[in-house]
C-alpha positions as CSV (number, residue, x, y, z in Angstrom):
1,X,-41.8,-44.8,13.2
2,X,-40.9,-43.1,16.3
3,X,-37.0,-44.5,15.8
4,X,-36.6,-42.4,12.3
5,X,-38.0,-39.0,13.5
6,X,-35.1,-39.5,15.9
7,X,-32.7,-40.4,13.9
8,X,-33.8,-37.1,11.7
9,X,-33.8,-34.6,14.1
10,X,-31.3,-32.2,14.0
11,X,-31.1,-30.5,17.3
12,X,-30.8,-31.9,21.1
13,X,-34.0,-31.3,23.0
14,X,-31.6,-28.3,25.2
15,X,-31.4,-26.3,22.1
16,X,-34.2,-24.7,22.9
17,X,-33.3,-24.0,25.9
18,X,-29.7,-22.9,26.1
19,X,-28.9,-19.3,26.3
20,X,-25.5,-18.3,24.9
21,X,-22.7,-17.2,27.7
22,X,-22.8,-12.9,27.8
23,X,-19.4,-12.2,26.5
24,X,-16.7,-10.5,28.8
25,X,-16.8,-7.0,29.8
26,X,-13.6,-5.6,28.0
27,X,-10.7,-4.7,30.1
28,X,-8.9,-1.5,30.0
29,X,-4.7,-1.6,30.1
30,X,-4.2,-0.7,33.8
31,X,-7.6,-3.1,35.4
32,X,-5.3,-6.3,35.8
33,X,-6.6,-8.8,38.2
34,X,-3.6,-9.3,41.4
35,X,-3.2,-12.8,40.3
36,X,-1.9,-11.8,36.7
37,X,1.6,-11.6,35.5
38,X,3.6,-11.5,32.9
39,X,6.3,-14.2,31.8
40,X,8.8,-11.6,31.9
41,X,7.5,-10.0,35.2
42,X,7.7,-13.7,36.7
43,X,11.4,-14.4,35.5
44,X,12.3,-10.1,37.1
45,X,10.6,-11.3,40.8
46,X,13.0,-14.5,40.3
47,X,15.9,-12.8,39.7
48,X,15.0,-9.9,42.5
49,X,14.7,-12.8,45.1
50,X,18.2,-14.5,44.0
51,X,16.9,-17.9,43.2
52,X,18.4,-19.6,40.0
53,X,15.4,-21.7,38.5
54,X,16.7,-24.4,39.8
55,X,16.1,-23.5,43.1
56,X,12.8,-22.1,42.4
57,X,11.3,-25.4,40.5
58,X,12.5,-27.4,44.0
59,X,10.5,-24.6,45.7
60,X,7.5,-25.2,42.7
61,X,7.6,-29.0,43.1
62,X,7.9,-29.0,39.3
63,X,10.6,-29.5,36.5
64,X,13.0,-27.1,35.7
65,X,11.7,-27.0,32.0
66,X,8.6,-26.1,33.6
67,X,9.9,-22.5,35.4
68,X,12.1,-22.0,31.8
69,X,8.4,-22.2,29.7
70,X,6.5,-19.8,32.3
71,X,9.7,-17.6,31.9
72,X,9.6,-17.7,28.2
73,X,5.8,-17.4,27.9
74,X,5.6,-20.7,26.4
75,X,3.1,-22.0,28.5
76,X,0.7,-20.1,31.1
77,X,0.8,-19.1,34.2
78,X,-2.0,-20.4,37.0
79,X,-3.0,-18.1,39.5
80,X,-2.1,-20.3,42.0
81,X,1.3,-20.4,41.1
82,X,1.4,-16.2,40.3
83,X,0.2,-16.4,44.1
84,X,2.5,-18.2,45.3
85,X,5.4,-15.9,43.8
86,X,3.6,-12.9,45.2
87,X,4.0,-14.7,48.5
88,X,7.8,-15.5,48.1
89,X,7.9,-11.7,47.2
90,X,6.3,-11.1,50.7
91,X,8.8,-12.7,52.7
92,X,7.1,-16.3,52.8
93,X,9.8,-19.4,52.7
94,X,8.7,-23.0,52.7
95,X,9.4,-25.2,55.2
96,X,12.7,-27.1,55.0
């Protein structure tokens, strides 16, 4: 008997339990985090450090299709990757 009431319940035992997430406090135009930028602001800090894509996906470790969809907005940018950027635009060069 015990084997059918499970089978019919409808909830987990953690519904009872689980709290919804608190939603986002909304963001005004100007509060943009410093690891946040903008396909076309990304493809501008290229162009002002004279790399062709090229160079920059050697610098990125990634495929050139890969810079050409950040560029285009066609996939997103990772902080990681706006960071580094921000540290090419600071005068950082990789080892060669």
């Amino acid at each position: 008997m015990r084997l059918e009431r499970r089978k019919h319940r409808r909830y987990s035992r953690n519904h009872l339990t689980h709290r919804p997430r608190r939603p986002p406090a909304p963001r005004t135009v100007n509060q943009r985090e410093e690891t946040e930028m903008t396909p076309a602001e990304f493809k501008a800090a290229r162009l002002r450090l004279g790399l062709s894509a090229r160079a920059l996906a050697e610098i990125y470790d990634v495929h050139l299709r890969t810079i050409t969809r950040w560029e285009s907005g066609a996939c997103r940018l990772k902080s990681t990757d706006i960071m580094l950027m921000q540290r090419l635009i600071d005068g950082w060069r990789p080892p060669e």
